[in-house]
N, C-alpha and C positions, 0 to 999 in steps of 0.2 A: 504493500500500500504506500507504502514512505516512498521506492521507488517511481511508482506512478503517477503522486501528489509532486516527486521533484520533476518529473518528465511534462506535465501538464503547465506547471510552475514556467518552465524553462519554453513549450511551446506560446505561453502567453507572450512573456517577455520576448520573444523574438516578433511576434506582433505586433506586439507593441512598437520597436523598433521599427518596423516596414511603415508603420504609418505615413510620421512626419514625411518619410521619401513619398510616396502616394497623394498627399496633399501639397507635398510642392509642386509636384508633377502638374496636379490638376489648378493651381493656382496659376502655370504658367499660363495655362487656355482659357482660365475665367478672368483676366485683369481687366481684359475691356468690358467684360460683362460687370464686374465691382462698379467701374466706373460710370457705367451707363446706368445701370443699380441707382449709383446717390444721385444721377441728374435725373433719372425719374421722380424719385425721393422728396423734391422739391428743389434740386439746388439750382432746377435750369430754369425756374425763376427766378432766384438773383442774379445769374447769368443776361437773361433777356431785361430783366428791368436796368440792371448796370450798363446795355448794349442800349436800351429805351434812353434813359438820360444822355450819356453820351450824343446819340445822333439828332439828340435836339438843333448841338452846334450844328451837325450835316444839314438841317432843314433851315437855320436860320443862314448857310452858306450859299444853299441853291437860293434862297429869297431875295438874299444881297444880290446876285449875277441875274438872278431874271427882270430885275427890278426895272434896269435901264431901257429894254426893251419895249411895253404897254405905255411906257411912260412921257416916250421919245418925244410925240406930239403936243400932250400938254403941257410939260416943263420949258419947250422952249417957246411956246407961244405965251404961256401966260407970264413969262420969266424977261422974254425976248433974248435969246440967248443965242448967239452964232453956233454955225455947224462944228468950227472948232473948241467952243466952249462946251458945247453939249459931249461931244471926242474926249474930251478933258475931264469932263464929269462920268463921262462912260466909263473911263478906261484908268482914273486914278486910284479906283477901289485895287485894281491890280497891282500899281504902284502900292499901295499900302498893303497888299498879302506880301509882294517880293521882300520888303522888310518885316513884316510880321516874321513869314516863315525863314527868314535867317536867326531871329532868335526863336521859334519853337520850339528846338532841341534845345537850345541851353534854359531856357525856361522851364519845358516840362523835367529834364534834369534834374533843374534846384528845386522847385517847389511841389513836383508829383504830376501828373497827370492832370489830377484833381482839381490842383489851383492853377494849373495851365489852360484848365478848361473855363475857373472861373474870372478870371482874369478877358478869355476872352468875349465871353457875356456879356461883360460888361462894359466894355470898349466897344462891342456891338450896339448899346443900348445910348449910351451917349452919342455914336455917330447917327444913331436912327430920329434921337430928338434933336441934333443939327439939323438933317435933311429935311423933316417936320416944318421947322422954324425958319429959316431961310426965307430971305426977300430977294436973294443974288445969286451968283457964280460961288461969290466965296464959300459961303455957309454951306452952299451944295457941295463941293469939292471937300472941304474941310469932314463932315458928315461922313461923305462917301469914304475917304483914304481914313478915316475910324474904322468905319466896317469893313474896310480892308484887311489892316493890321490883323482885328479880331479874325475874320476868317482864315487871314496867313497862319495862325497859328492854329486855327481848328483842323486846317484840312489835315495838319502830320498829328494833331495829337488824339483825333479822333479813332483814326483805323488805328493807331499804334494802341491805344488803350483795349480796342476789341479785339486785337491779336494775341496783347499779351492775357487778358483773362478769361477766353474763351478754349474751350478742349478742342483736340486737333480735330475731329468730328467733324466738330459743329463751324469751325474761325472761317472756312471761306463764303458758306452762307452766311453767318452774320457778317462780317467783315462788310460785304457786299450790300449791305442794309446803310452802312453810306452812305455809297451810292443813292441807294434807292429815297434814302428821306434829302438827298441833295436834288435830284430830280424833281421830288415832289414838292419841295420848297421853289423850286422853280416854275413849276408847273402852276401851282396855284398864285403863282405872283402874276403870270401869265392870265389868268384867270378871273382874278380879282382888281387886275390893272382894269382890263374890259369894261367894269361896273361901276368900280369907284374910284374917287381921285387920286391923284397921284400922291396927297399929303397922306388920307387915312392907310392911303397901301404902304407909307411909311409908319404908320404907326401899327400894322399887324407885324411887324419885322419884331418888335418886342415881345411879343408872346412867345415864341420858341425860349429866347434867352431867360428871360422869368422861369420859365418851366424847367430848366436847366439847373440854375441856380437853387431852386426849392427841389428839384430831384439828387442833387450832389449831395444833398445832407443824408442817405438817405442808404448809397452804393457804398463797397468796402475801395479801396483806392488797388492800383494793378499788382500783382504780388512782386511779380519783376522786379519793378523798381522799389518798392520795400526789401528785397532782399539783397535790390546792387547799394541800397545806403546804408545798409546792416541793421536795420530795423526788425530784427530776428521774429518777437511777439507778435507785431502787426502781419508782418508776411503768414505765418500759420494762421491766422484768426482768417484773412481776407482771403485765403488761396482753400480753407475749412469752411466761409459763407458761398464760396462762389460752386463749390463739387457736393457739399452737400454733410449733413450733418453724421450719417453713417457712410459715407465712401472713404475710401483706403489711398488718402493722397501723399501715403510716403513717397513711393517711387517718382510721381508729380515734381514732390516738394524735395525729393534728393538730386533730381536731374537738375532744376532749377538753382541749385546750392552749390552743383558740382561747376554748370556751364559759368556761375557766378566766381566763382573762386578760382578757376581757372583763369578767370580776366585780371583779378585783383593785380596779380602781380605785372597786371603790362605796364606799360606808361600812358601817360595821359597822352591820349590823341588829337592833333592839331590838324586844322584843312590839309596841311599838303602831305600831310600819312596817309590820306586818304588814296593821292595816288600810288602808291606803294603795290608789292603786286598784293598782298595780302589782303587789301582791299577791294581791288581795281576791279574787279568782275565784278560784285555785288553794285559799284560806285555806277560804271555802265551798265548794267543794266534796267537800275531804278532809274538815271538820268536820261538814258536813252529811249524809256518807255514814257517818260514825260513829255518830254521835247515831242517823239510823234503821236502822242495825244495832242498836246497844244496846237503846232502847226498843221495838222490835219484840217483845223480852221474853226474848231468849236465856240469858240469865245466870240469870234466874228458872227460865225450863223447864228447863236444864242442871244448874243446882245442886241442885234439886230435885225430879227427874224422877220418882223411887223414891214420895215424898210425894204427889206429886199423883196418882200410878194408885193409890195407895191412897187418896185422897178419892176419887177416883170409884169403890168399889168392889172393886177389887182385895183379894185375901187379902193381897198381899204383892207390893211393886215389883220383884221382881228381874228376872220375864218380860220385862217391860216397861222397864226398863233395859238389860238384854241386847240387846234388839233397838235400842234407842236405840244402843247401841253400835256392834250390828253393820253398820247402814244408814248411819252416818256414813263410812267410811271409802269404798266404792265409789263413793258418790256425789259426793265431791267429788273424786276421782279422776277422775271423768267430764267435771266443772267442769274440771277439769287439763287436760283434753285439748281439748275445748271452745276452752278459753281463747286460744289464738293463732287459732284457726279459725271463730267465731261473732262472737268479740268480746266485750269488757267491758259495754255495753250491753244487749244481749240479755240476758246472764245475769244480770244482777242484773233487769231486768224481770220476767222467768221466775220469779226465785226471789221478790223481795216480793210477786209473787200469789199462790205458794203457800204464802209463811208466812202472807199471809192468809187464805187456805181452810183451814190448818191452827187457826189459833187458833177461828176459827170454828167448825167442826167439837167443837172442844176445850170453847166458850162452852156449844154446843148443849146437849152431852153434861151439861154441872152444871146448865144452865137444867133438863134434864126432870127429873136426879135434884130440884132443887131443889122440884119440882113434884109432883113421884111419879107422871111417866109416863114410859110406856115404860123401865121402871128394869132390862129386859133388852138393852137397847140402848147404855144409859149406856155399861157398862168398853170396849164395843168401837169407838163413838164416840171417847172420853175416846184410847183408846191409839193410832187413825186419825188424831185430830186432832196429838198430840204426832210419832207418825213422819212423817207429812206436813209438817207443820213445820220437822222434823229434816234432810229430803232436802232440801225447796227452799232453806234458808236454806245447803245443806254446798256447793250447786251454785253462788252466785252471793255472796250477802250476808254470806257467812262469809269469802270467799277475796276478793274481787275490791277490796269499801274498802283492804286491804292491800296491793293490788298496786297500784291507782290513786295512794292515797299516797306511795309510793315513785316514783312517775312525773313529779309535778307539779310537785313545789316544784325549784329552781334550787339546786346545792350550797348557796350561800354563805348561804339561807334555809333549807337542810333540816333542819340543828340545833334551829333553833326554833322554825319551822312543823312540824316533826315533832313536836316534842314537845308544842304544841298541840294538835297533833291526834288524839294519843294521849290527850295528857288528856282530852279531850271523850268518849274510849271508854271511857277505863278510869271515867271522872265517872259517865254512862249507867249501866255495868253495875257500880258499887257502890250506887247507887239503885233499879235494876231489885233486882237480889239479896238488898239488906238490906228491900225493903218486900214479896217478895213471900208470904214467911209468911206476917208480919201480913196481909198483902188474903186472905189463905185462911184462914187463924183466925177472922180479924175478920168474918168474911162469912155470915153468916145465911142459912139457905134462906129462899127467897120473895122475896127485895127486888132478884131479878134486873134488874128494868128501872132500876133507880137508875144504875147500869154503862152499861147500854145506852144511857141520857140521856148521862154525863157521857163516852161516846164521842162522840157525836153532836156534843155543844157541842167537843169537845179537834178534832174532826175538820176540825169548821167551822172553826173559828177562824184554826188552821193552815193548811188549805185555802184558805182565803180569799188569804191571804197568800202563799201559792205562787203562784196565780192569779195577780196583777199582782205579779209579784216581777221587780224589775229587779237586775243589781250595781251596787250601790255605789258610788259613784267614790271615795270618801275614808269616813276616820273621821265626819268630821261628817254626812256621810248615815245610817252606821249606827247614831251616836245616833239617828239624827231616827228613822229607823227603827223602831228598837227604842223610842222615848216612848210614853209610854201618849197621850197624845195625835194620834200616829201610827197607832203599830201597830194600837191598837185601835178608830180612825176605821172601817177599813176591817171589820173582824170586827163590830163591836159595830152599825156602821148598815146591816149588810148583811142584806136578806131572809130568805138561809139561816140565820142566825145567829138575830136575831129570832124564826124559828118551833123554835129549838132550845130545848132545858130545860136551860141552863146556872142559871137561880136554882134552881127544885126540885137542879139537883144540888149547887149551892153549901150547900142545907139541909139535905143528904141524903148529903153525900160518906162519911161512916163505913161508908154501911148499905151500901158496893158488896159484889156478892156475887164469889161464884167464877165464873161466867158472866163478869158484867161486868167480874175481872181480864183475862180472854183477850179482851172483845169492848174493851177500851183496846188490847192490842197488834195487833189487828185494825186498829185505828185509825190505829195509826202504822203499818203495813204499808202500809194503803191508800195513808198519806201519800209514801210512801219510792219508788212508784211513780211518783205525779205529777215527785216532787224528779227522780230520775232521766231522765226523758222531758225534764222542763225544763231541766235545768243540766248533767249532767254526760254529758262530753266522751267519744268515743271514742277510745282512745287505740293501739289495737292496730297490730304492723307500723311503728313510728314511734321512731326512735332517743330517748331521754330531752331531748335537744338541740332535738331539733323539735317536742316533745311542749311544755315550757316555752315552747317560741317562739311558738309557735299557743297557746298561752294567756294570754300576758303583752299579746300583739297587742290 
């Protein structure tokens, strides 16, 4: 019996023994279920409310940018305000993001996301009771380049706050909610200019930032950066609100510790580390995906959308702003949804072919009025070209450079590679915005093909260079790079180039028509395609940790 009792004894304990191995086993195939586990739990309600606050700023950004558009006719009539003034007042809210978003990064840096975000609220609120107030240019311009500022700094610290507190799951659909509340703040500015004055549509610009402000009190702040200022307590408490009250966010909370402490010991990073090779891929390809969003021509079609259906025709833009309005909103909803499921890739592909069939379509429509044919075809051309435009860029090239940005750079570079790379947009789309009057004023029917040449020569030239485009390893490549004795070896002795009309366009750049404004953003469309296919990364399905790592590689 003693024998049996010890043999029984000894087959437990050896079971015992098998366990723990048997539950790790099985732990390694339920982690994402633990996780999924506490965001059903409730946690993917502080998830989506912290993502709710946040994109207030998104909605009070599209408000700011739609604004100038419904507004065109009564500002400067009841103001009397010149074409140039009204250009100035359009395009200086840009001027005030380009400075905003050079300090976003060092701002949300010192003081958190949090107070990055309320800081910009409130900059928005003050420029919104300028524009309000105003009897002039000044007070308009002064107003506007406030709500600039503020939005310069919403557009980096918004998606950066949704990436960092969202699970890898879920960050490119919300991510993409951006987007989606920058559209629809646009859209109903769009909307609501139609009905009511241009002073009251300045005072609904407040409501987002209020809602903002009383929602901040309310969200835990992003773990990330709790844990890159060593704010040990807080990071657990906000990283435990945001996964959920029984979910298991060791591994969350040790990856996040490990990629933190592994930076500690760099040195502190200045703009020109950035070109370094260590950084140089992640630097191009957020600045590159900026730049051909902006000149793609967004900021021109958007700020002046009302304008240009009436060059081509139209009694009166509002039809045709309405529907600009109303197509934006579902369609990058769809991008929303897309986005964890097709991939970053895809969608921006999809979308720069069809902002370029929309400018095209758009070129076509002033080439025949420019012509006087087919002149019953023009307005329905002209308004085909602009909503087609409008869908492809809501689905891919409006939402997606934001969420990639927010992906790539390494905390301890994201202050100031962000804020680079915002500059490069907010750069873009105060040059797109402020010249796109003048090319429509200045533009003569007939001298359509002048356009179409100094597309051809902008396309080559580019093109060329995407072609045998390598990265970089250091700064002193990017010089070499960018020398005109470089850069332009390759454009200037090359075939395609050679049979281009860059002299006729160099003699000829004043006479570009309205045709030839849309068949340039055609051109960079084409371009934004090739960059895409060639350099930029997919990123989907891949924690921010692995996303860096597989880059920096």
């Amino acid at each position: 019996m003693a024998i049996n009792a010890e043999y029984h004894t000894e087959n437990e304990g050896r079971r015992d023994l098998e366990k723990p191995f048997i539950r790790n086993q099985k732990c390694v195939d339920r982690e994402e279920e633990t996780v999924n586990r506490g965001l059903e739990n409730g946690s993917i309600w502080m998830v989506l409310l912290s993502t709710s606050v946040a994109v207030c700023g998104s909605f009070e950004f599209g408000s700011c940018v739609g604004y100038s558009s419904p507004t065109q006719a009564q500002i400067r009539q009841e103001l009397n305000l010149t074409l140039p003034q009204y250009a100035m007042f359009g395009s200086i809210i840009t001027i005030g993001a380009m400075i905003g978003a050079i300090s976003s990064g060092r701002i949300a840096d010192f003081i958190g996301r949090k107070g990055a975000m309320r800081i910009s609220a409130a900059l928005c609120i003050i420029g919104w009771l300028a524009v309000y107030f105003a009897m002039g240019a000044l007070w308009l311009d002064i107003g506007r380049f406030c709500t600039g500022y503020g939005i310069g700094i919403f557009s980096y610290v918004v998606p950066v706050f949704i990436a960092e507190i969202t699970p890898k799951n879920l960050r490119g659909g919300l991510a993409t909610v951006n987007q989606l509340m920058i559209v629809s703040g646009s859209s109903m500015a769009f909307l609501l200019g139609a009905v009511v004055t241009w002073r009251t549509l300045a005072l609904t610009g407040l409501i987002p930032c209020i809602l903002q402000l009383v929602g901040l009190c309310f969200i835990p702040e992003s773990p990330r950066w709790l844990a890159k200022v060593g704010h040990q307590n807080e990071f657990e408490l906000s990283l435990r609100m945001l996964r959920g009250k029984y979910a298991d966010v060791s591994k969350e909370a040790a990856e996040i510790q490990k990629s933190i402490g592994a930076l500690q010991d760099l040195p502190k990073v200045q703009i020109m580390d950035l070109f370094h090779a260590k950084y140089m891929r992640p630097v191009i390809i957020g600045a590159g995906l900026m730049f051909f969003q902006q000149f793609g021509g967004i900021n021109g079609i958007g700020f002046y959308a009302s304008e240009t259906l009436v060059a081509a025709g139209f009694s009166s833009g509002t039809i045709g702003t309405i529907s600009y309005a109303i197509i934006q909103v579902p369609i990058t909803l769809l991008g929303a949804i897309l986005m964890d499921r097709s991939g970053r890739r895809p969608l921006l592909m999809i979308s720069a072919s069809g902002t370029f069939i929309g400018c095209l379509l758009a070129a076509a429509s002033f080439y025949l009025k420019g012509q006087s044919l087919l002149l019953g075809w023009v307005p329905g051309l002209a308004i085909s070209g602009v909503l087609v435009y409008v869908a492809s860029f809501s689905i891919g090239m409006g939402a997606v450079p934001w969420v990639i940005m927010s992906e790539i750079f390494p905390i301890h570079v994201k202050g100031i590679a962000g804020s680079l790379v915002v500059l490069v947009n907010w750069s873009g789309a105060w040059a797109v915005s402020y010249t796109f009057n003048f090319l429509m004023s200045w533009s003569p029917p007939g001298n359509h093909k002048n356009g179409t040449y100094f597309t051809r020569a902008i396309t080559t030239c580019i093109g060329s260079q995407i072609k045998y485009f390598q990265i970089p390893r250091d700064f002193s490549e990017v010089a070499s790079f960018m020398a005109p004795s470089s850069f332009l070896h390759h454009s200037l002795t090359s075939k395609d180039f050679k049979d281009s009309t860059m002299l006729y366009f160099l003699r000829n750049f004043w006479h570009t028509s309205i045709s030839g404004t849309f068949s340039v953003y055609a051109g960079f469309c084409a371009l934004a395609v090739l960059f895409v296919a060639k350099i930029v990364p997919e990123t989907k399905g891949r924690t921010l940790e692995e996303i860096q790592a597989s880059i920096s590689s």
